[in-house]
C-alpha positions as YAML, in Angstrom:
chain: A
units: angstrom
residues:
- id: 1
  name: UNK
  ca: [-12.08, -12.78, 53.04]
- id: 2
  name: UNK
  ca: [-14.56, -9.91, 52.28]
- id: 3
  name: UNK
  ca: [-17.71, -9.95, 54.30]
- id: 4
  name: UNK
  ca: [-21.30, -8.73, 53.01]
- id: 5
  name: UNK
  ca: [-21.29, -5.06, 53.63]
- id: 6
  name: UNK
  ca: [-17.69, -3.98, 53.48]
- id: 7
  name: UNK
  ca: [-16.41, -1.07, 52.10]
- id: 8
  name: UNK
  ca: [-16.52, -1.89, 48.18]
- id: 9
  name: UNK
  ca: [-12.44, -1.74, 47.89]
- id: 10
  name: UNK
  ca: [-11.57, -2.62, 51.96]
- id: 11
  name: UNK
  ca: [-9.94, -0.37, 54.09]
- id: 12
  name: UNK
  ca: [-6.40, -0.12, 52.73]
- id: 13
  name: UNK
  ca: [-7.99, 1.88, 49.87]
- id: 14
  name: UNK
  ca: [-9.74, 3.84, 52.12]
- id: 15
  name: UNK
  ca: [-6.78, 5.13, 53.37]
- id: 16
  name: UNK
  ca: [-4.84, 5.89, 50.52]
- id: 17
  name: UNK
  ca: [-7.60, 7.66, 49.48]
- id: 18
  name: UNK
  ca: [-8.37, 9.32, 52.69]
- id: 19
  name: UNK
  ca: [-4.03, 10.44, 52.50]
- id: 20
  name: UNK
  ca: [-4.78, 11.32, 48.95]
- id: 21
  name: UNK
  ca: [-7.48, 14.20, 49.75]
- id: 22
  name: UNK
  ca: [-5.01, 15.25, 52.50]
- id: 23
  name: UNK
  ca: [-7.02, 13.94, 55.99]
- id: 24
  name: UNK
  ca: [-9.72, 16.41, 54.98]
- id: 25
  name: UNK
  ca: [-12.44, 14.56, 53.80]
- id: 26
  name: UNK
  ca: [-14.96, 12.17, 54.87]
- id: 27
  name: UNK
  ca: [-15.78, 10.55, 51.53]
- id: 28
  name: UNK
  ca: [-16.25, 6.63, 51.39]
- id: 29
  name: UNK
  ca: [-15.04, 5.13, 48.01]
- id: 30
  name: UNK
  ca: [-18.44, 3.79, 47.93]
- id: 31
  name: UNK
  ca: [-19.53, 7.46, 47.81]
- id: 32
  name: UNK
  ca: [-16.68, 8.58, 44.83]
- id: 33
  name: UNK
  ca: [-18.39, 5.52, 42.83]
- id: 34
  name: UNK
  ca: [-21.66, 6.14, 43.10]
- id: 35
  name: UNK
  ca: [-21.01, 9.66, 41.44]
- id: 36
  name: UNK
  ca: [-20.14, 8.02, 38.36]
- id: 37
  name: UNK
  ca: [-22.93, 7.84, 35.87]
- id: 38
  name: UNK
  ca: [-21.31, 4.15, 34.39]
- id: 39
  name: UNK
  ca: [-21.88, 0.58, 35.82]
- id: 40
  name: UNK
  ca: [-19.36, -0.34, 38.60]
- id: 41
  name: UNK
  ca: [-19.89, -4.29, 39.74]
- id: 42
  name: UNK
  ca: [-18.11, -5.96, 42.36]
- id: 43
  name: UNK
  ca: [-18.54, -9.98, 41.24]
- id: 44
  name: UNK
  ca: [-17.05, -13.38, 42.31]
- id: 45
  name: UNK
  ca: [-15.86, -15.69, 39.34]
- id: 46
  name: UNK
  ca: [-19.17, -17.25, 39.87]
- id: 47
  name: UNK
  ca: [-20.75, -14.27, 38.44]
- id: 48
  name: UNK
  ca: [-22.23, -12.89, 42.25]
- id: 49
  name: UNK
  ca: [-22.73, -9.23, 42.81]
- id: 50
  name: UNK
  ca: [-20.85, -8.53, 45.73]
- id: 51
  name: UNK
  ca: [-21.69, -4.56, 45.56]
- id: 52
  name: UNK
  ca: [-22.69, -2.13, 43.15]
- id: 53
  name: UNK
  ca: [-22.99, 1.70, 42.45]
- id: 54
  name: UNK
  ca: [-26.10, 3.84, 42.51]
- id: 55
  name: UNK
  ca: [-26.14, 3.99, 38.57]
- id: 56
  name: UNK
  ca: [-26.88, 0.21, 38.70]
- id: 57
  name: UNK
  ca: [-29.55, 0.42, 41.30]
- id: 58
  name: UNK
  ca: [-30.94, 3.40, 39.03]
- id: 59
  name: UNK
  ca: [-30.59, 1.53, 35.60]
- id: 60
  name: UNK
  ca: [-32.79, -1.42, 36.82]
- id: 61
  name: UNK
  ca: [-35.10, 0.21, 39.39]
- id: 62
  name: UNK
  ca: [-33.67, -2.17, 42.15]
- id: 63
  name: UNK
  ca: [-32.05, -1.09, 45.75]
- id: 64
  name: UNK
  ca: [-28.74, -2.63, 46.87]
- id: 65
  name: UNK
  ca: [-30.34, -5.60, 49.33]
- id: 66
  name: UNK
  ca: [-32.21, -7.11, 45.40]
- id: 67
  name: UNK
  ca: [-28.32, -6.72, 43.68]
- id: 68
  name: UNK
  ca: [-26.45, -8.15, 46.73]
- id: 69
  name: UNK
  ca: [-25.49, -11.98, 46.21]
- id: 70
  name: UNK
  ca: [-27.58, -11.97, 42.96]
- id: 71
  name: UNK
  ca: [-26.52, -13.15, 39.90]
- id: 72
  name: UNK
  ca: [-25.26, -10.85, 37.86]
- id: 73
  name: UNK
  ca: [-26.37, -12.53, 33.94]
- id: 74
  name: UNK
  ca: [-29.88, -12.43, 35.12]
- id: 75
  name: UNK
  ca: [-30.28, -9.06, 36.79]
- id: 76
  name: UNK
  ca: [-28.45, -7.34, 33.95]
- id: 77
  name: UNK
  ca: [-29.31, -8.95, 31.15]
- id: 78
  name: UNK
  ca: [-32.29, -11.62, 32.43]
- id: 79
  name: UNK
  ca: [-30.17, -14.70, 31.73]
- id: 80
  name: UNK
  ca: [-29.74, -18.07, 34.03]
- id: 81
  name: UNK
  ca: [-26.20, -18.15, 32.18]
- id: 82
  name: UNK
  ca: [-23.11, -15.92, 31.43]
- id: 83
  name: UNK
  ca: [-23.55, -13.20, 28.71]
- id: 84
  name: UNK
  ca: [-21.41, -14.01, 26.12]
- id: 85
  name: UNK
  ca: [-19.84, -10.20, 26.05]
- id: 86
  name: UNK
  ca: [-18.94, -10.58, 29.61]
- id: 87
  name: UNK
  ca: [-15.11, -10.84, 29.88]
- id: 88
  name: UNK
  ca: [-15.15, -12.08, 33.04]
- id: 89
  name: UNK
  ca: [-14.72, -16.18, 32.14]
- id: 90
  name: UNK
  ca: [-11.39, -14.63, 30.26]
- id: 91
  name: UNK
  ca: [-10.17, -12.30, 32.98]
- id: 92
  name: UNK
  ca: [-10.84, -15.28, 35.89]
- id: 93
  name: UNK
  ca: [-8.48, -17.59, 33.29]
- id: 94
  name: UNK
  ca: [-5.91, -15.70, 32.87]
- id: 95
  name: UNK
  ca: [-6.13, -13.55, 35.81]
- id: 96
  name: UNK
  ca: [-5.32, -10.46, 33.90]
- id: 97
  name: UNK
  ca: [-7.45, -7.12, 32.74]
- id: 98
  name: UNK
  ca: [-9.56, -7.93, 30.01]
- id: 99
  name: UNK
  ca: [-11.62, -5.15, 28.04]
- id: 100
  name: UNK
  ca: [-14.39, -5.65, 24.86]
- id: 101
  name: UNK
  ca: [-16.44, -3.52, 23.12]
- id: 102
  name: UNK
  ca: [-20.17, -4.88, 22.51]
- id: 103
  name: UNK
  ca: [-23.05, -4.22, 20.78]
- id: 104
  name: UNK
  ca: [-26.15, -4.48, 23.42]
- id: 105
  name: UNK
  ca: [-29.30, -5.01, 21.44]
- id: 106
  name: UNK
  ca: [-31.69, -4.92, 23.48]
- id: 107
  name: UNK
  ca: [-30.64, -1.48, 24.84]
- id: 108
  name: UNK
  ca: [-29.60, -0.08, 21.08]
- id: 109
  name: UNK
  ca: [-26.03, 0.88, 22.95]
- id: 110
  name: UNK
  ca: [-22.80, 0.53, 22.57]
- id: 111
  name: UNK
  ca: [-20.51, -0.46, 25.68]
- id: 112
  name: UNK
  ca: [-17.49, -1.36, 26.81]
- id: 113
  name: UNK
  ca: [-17.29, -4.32, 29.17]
- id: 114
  name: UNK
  ca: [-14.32, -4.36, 31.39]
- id: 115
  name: UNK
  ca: [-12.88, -6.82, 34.09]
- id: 116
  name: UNK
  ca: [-9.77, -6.22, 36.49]
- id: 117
  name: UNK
  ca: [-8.79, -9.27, 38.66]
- id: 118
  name: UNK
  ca: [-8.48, -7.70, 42.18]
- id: 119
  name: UNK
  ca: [-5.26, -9.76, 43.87]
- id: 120
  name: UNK
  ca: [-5.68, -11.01, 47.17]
- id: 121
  name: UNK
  ca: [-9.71, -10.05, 47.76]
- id: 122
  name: UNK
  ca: [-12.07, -13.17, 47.84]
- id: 123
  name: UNK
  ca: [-15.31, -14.39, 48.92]
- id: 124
  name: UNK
  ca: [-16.49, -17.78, 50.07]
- id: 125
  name: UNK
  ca: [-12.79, -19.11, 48.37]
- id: 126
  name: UNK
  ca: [-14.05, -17.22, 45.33]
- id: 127
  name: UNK
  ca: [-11.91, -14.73, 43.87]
- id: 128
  name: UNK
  ca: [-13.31, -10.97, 43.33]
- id: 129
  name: UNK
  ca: [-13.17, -8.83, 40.39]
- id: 130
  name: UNK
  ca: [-13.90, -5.15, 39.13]
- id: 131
  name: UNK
  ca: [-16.56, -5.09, 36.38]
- id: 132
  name: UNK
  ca: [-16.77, -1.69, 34.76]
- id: 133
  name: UNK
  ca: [-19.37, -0.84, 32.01]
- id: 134
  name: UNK
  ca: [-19.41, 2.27, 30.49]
- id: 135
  name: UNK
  ca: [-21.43, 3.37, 27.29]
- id: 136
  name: UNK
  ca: [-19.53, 4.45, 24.32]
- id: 137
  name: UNK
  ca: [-22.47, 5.14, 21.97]
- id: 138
  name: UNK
  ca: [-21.69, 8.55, 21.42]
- id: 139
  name: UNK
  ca: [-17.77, 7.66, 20.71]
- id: 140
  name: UNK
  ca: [-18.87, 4.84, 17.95]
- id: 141
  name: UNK
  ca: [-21.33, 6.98, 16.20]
- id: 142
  name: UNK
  ca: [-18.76, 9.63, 16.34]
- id: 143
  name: UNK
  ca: [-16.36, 7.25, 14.95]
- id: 144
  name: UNK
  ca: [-19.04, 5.89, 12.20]
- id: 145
  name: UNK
  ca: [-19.13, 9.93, 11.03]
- id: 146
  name: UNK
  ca: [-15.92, 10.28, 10.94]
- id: 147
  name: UNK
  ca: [-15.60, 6.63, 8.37]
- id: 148
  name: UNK
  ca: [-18.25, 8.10, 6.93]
- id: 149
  name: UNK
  ca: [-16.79, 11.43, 5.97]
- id: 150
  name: UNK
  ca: [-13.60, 10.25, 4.82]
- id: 151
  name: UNK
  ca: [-15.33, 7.62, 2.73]
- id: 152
  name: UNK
  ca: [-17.28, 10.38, 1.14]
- id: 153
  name: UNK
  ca: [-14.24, 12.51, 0.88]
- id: 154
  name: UNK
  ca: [-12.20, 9.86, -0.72]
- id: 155
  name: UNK
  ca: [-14.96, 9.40, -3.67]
- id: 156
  name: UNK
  ca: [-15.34, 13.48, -3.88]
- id: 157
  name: UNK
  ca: [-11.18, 13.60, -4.44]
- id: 158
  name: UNK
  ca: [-11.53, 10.29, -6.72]
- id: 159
  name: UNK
  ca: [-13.91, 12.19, -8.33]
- id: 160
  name: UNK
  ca: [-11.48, 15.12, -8.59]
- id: 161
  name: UNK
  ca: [-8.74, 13.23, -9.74]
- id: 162
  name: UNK
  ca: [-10.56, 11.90, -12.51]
- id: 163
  name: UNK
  ca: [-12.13, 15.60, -13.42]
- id: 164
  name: UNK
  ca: [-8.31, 16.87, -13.42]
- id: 165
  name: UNK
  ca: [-7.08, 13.61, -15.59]
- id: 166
  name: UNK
  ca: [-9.60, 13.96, -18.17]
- id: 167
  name: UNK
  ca: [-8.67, 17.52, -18.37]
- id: 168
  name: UNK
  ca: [-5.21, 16.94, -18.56]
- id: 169
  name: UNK
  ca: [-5.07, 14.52, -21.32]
- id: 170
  name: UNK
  ca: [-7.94, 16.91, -23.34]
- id: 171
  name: UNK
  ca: [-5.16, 19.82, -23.08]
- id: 172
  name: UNK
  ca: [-2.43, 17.17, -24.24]
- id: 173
  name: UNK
  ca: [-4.31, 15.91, -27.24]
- id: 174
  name: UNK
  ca: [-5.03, 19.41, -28.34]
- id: 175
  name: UNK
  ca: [-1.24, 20.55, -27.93]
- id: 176
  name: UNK
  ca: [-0.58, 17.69, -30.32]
- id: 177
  name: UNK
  ca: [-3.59, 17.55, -32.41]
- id: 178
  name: UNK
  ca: [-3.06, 21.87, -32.86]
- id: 179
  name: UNK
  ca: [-0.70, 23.30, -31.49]
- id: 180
  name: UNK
  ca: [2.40, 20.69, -32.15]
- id: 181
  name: UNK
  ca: [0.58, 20.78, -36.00]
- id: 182
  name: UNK
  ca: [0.88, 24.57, -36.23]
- id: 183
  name: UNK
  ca: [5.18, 24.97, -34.83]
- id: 184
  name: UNK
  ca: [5.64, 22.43, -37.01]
- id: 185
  name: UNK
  ca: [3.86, 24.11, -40.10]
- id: 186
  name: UNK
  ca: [5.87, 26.88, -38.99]
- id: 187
  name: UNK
  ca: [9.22, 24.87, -39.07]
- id: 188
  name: UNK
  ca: [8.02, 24.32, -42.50]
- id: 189
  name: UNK
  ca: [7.20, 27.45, -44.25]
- id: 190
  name: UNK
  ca: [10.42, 28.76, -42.79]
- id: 191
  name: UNK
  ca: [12.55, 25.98, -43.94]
- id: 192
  name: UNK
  ca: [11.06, 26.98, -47.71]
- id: 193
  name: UNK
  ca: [11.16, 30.62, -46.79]
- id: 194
  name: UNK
  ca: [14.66, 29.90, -46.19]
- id: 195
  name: UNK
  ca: [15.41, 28.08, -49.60]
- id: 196
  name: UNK
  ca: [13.44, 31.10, -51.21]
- id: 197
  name: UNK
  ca: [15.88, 34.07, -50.48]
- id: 198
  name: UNK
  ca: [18.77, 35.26, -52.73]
- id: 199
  name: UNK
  ca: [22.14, 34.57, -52.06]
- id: 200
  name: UNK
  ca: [22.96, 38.25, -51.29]
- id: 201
  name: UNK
  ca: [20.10, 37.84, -48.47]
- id: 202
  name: UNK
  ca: [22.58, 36.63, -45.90]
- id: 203
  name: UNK
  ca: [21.23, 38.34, -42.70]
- id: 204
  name: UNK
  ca: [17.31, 37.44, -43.33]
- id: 205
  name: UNK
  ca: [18.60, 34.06, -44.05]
- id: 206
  name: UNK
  ca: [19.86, 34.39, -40.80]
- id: 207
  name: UNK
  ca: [17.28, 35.62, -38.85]
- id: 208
  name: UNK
  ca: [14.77, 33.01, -40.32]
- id: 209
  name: UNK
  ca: [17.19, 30.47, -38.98]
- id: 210
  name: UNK
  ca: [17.56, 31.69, -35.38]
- id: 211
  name: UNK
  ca: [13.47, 31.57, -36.13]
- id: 212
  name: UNK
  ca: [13.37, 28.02, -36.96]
- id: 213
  name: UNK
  ca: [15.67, 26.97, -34.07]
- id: 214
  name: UNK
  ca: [13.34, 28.55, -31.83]
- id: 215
  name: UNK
  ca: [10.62, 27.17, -32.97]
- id: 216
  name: UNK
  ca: [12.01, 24.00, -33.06]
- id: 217
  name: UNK
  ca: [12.70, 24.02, -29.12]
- id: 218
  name: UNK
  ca: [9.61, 25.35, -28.65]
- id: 219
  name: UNK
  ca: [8.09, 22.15, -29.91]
- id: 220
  name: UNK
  ca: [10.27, 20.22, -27.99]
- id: 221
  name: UNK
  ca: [8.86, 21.76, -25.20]
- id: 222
  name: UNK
  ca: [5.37, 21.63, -26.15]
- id: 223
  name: UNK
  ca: [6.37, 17.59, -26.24]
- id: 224
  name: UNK
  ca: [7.74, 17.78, -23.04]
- id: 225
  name: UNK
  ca: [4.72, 19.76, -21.65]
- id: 226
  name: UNK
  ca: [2.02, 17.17, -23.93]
- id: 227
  name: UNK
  ca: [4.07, 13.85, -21.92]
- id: 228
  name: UNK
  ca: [3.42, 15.33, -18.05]
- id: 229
  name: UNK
  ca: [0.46, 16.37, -18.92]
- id: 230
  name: UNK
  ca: [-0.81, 12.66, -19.93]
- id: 231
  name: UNK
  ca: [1.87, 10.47, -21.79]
- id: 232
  name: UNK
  ca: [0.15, 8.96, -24.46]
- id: 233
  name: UNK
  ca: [2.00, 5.55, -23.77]
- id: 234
  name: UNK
  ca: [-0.16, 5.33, -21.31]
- id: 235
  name: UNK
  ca: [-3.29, 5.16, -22.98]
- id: 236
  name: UNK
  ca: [-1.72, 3.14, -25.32]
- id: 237
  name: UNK
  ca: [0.92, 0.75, -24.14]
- id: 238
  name: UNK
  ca: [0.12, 0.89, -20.45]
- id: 239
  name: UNK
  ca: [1.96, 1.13, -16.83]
- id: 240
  name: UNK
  ca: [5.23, -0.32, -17.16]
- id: 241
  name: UNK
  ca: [5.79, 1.22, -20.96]
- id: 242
  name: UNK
  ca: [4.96, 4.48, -19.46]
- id: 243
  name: UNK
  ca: [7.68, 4.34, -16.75]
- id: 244
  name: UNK
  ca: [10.41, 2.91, -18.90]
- id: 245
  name: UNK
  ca: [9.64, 6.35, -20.87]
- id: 246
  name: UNK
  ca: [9.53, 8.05, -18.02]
- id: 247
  name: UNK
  ca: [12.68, 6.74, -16.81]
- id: 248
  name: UNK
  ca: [14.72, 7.33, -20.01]
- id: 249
  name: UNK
  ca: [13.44, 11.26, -20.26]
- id: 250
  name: UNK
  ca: [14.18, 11.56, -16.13]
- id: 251
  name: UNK
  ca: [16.49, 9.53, -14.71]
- id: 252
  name: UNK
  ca: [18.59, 8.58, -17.50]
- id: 253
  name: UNK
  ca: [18.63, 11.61, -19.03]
- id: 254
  name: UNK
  ca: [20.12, 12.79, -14.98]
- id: 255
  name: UNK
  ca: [22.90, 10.07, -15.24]
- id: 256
  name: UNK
  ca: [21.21, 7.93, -12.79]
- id: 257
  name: UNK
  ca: [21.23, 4.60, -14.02]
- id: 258
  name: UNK
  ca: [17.54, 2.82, -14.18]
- id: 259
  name: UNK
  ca: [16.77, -0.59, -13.81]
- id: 260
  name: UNK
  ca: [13.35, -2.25, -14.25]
- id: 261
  name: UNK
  ca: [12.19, -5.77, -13.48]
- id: 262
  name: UNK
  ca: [8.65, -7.36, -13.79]
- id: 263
  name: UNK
  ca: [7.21, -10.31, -11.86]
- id: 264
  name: UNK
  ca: [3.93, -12.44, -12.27]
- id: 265
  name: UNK
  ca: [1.57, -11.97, -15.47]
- id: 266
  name: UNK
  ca: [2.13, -8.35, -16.62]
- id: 267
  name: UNK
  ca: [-0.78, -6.78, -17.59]
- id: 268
  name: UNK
  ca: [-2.84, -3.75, -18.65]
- id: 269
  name: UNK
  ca: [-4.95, -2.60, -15.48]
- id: 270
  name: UNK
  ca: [-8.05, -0.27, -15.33]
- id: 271
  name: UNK
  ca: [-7.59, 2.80, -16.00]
- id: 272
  name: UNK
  ca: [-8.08, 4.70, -13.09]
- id: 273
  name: UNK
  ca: [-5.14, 2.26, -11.19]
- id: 274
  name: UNK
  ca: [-2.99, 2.72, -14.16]
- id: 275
  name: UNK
  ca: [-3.29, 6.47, -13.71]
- id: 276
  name: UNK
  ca: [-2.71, 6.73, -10.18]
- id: 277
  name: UNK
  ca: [0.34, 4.21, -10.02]
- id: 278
  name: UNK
  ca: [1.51, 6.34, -12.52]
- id: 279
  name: UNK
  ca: [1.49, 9.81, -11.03]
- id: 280
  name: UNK
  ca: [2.91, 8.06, -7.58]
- id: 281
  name: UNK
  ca: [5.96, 6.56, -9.60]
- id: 282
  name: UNK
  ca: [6.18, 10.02, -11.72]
- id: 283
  name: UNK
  ca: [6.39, 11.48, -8.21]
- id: 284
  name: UNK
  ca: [9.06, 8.99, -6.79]
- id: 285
  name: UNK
  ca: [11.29, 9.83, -10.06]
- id: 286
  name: UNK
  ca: [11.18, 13.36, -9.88]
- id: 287
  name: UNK
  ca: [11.96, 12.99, -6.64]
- id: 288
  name: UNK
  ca: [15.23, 11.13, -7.23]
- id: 289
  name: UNK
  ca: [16.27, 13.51, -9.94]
- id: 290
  name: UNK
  ca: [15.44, 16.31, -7.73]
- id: 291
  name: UNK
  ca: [16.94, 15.56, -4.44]
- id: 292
  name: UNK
  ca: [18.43, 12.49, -3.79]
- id: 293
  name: UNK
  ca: [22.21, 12.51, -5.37]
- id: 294
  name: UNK
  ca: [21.24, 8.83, -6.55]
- id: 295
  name: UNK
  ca: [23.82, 7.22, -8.78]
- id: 296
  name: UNK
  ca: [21.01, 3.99, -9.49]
- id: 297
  name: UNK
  ca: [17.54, 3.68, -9.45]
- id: 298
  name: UNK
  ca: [15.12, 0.22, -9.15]
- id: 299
  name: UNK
  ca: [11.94, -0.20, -10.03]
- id: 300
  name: UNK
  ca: [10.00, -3.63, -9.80]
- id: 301
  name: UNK
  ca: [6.71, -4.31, -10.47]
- id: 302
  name: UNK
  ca: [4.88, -7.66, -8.95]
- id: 303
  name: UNK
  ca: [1.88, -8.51, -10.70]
- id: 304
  name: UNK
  ca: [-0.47, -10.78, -8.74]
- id: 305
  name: UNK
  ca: [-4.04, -12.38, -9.58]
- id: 306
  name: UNK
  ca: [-5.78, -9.92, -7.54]
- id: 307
  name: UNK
  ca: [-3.30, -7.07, -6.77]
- id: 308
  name: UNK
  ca: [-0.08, -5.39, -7.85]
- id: 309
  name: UNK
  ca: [3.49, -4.19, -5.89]
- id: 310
  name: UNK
  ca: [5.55, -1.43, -7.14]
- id: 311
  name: UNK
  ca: [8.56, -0.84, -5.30]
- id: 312
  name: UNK
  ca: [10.77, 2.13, -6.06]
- id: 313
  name: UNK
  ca: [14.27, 2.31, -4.29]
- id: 314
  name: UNK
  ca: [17.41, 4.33, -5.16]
- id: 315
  name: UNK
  ca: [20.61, 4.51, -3.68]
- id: 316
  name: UNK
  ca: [20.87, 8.64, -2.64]
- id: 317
  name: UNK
  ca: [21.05, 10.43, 0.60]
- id: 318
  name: UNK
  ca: [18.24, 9.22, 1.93]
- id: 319
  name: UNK
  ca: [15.96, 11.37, 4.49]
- id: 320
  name: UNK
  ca: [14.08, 11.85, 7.46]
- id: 321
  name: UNK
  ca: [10.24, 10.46, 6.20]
- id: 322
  name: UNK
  ca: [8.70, 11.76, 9.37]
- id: 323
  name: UNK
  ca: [10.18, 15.28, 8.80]
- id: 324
  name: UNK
  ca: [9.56, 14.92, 5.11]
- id: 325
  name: UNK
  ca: [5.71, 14.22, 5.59]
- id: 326
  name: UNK
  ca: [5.19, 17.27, 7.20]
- id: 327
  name: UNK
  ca: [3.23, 19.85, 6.00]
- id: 328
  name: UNK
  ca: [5.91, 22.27, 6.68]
- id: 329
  name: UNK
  ca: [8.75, 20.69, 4.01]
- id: 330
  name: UNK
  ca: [7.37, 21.70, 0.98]
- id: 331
  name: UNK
  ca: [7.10, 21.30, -1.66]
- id: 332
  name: UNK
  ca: [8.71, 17.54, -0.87]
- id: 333
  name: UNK
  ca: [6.28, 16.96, 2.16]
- id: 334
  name: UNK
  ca: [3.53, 17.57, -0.22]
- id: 335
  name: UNK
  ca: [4.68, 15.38, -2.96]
- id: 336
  name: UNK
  ca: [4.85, 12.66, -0.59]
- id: 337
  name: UNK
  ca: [1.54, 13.32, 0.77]
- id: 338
  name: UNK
  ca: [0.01, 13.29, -2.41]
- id: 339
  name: UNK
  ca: [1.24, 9.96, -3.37]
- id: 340
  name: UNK
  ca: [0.30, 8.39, 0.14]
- id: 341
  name: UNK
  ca: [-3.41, 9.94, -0.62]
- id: 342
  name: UNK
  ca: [-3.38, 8.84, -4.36]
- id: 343
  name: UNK
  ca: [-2.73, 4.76, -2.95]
- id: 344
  name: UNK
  ca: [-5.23, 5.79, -0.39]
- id: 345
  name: UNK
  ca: [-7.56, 6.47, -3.35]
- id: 346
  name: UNK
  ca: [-7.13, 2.93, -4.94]
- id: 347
  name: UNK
  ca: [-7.47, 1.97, -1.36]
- id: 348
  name: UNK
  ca: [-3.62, 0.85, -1.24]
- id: 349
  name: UNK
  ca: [-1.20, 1.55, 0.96]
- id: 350
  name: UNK
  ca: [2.38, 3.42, 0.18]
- id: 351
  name: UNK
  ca: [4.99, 3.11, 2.58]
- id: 352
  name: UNK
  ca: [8.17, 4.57, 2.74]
- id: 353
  name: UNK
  ca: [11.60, 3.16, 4.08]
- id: 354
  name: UNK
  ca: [14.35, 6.07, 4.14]
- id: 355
  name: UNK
  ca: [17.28, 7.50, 6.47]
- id: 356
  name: UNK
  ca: [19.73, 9.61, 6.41]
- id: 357
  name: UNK
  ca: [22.78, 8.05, 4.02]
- id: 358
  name: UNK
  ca: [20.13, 4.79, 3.59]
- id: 359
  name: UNK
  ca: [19.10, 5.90, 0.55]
- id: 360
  name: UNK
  ca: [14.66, 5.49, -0.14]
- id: 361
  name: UNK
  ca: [12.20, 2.52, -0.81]
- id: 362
  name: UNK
  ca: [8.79, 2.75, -1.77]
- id: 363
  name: UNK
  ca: [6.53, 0.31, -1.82]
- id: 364
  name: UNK
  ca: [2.98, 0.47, -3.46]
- id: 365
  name: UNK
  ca: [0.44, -2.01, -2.90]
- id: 366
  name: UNK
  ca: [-2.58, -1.50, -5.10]
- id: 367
  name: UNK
  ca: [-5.85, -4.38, -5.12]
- id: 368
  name: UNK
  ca: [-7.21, -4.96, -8.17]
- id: 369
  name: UNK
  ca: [-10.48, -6.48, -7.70]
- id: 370
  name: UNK
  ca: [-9.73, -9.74, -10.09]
- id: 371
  name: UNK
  ca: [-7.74, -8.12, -13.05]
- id: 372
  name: UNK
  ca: [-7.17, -5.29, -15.41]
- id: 373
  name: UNK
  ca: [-8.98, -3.79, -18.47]
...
C-alpha cells in the first residue's frame, strides 16, 4: 500500500527514471510534474487526492496539506458528488484508460479529462489512479476556425460553381440561339448557291461543296461543344435523361456497352444537385472512355425519400485510387478531386472502389433535404 507522503509514482519509477537521465540527476518525479503547467491528480476510486502538482495548488490558491485526502469533486469543482465529466467511475469499471473532452462552464475552457488505472498501487484497499487534465481551448477554437473556414469556403466555391454554370449554359444557348442559326443559314445559301451554277461550272460547284461539308462538321461540333457546355436535356428532361445521352454520345459511341437501371421514385431534383451529379457522372464517363479499356459500363441510380445513390462501375483496368488522388497524376488526379469536392458541395460523399485488373466503382451519395424541384 502507498502511504501519505510517498513519492507520487513509488520508487520503482524513481529509478527508471533516475537510469533514464543516466545516474546524473537528482530530480524527484514529483519535481518533473510539477513543471507541467496541466492538472496532474493522484485519486483513490473514492475520488481522494492522494497528491497533486504545483499547477493544482496554483489553480485554487491551496498548499498540498488542504489537497491531501480531500475530495477531489469539491475542491475542483465545489461539489459533495462526482462531476459528471470525470471519467474516473468508467476507468475504476473497467479498469482501463479512459479519456473525454468537456466543456467546463464555469471556467469558459475546454479540457480534456483523463484517467489511467495504475496496476498494483492502492490505498486503504482502494485502488489508485492517474487523473490528467489538460486545457485544449486553444486546439478547439483552432479547430472551430478551421470548420469555420471550410464552411465558408465550401459556400464561396458553391457560389463559384453556380457563377461558372450559369455562364456555361448562357454561352450554350447563344451557340444555338446564333451561332448554330448562322452555319446553318450558311448550309443553306450554299446548298441554293449550289443549285444556281451552270453545268459547265464544275469546279465552283465543287468548291462550294467541300464548303458545305465543312460547314456542316463545323456545326456538328458547335453541337458537340453546346451539349458539354450545358446539355439542354438537362434543363429539360432531368438527371437520368441527361446521362442516357451522355452515355450514347460517350460510351456507346467508344464500343463500351452501357447499362442503366433506376430504383425508388425517380424524380426531377433541384437544380443545383442535378447539376453537380451531373458533372461527377460526366467525369466518371470520360473517364472510362479515356482510360480504362472497359468493355461494359453500369450505372444505377437509387432514389430515396430524402436522398439519392449513384453508383458508376465498369469493368477496365482498374487503378491505384490513392496514387490517382494525388495532385501529382494529372490531369486524372484532378478529375477525381473535383468530383470528390463537387459531392462535398451537396454535402455528399463520393467514394471510390478500384485496383489494379478490379476494374472501378463509384458511389455517390447526395441528401436531398425532402425532395426535388
Amino acid at each position: 500500500m502507498m502511504k501519505k507522503g510517498s513519492p507520487l509514482f513509488g520508487k520503482s519509477a524513481e529509478l527508471e527514471l533516475t537510469y533514464a537521465l543516466g545516474n546524473k540527476s537528482d530530480l524527484d518525479i514529483r519535481d518533473i510534474f510539477d513543471a507541467l503547467p496541466f492538472y496532474i491528480l493522484l485519486v483513490d476510486e473514492g475520488h481522494r487526492i492522494l497528491e497533486a502538482n504545483s499547477a493544482v495548488y496554483k489553480q485554487f490558491g491551496l498548499k498540498r496539506k488542504d489537497i491531501l485526502g480531500a475530495y477531489c469533486p469539491e475542491v475542483i469543482h465545489g461539489l459533495n458528488h462526482p462531476f459528471p465529466g470525470c471519467p474516473l467511475e468508467e476507468a475504476a469499471k473497467i479498469n482501463q484508460a479512459v479519456e473525454r473532452e468537456l466543456f467546463d462552464e464555469e471556467s469558459g475552457r475546454w479540457v480534456t479529462s483523463a484517467v489511467y488505472p495504475i496496476k498494483g498501487a492502492a490505498r486503504d484497499n482502494k485502488r489508485v489512479f492517474l487523473h490528467i487534465v489538460t486545457d485544449i481551448t486553444e486546439r478547439k477554437q483552432a479547430q472551430e476556425a478551421l470548420k469555420s473556414s471550410h464552411a465558408q469556403l465550401r459556400t464561396v466555391s458553391a457560389h463559384l460553381e453556380s457563377v461558372r454554370e450559369e455562364e456555361k449554359r448562357k454561352i450554350a444557348r447563344d451557340l444555338h440561339d446564333e451561332t448554330s442559326q448562322l452555319l446553318s443559314s450558311l448550309h443553306a445559301h450554299l446548298e441554293a448557291a449550289i443549285t444556281t451554277l451552270p453545268e459547265d461550272a464544275k469546279k465552283s460547284a465543287a468548291l462550294l461543296k467541300t464548303a458545305q461539308k465543312l460547314s456542316t462538321v463545323i456545326l456538328d461540333e458547335i453541337h458537340q461543344l453546346i451539349y458539354e457546355l450545358r446539355p439542354t436535356v438537362l434543363d429539360g428532361l432531368g438527371l437520368v435523361a441527361a446521362v442516357s445521352s451522355l452515355g450514347d454520345s460517350r460510351l456507346k459511341a467508344a464500343g463500351i456497352k452501357l447499362s442503366i437501371t433506376i430504383t425508388g421514385k425517380e424524380r426531377r431534383l433541384p437544380s443545383s444537385s442535378e447539376t453537380e451529379l451531373f458533372r461527377i457522372i460526366q467525369e466518371a464517363v470520360n473517364n472510362i472512355t479515356n482510360y480504362s479499356n472497359a468493355n461494359e459500363a453500369n450505372l444505377k441510380f437509387h432514389f430515396k425519400k430524402d436522398s439519392i445513390k449513384v453508383n458508376i462501375k465498369d469493368d477496365g483496368i482498374g487503378f491505384n485510387v490513392q496514387q490517382a488522388m494525388s495532385l501529382k497524376n494529372r490531369p486524372h488526379g484532378l478529375g477525381l478531386l473535383s468530383m470528390k469536392e463537387r459531392a462535398e458541395l451537396l454535402n455528399g460523399s463520393l467514394a471510390i472502389k478500384s485496383g489494379p485488373g478490379k476494374g472501378t466503382d463509384i458511389i455517390v451519395q447526395v441528401p436531398l433535404n425532402g425532395g426535388g424541384t
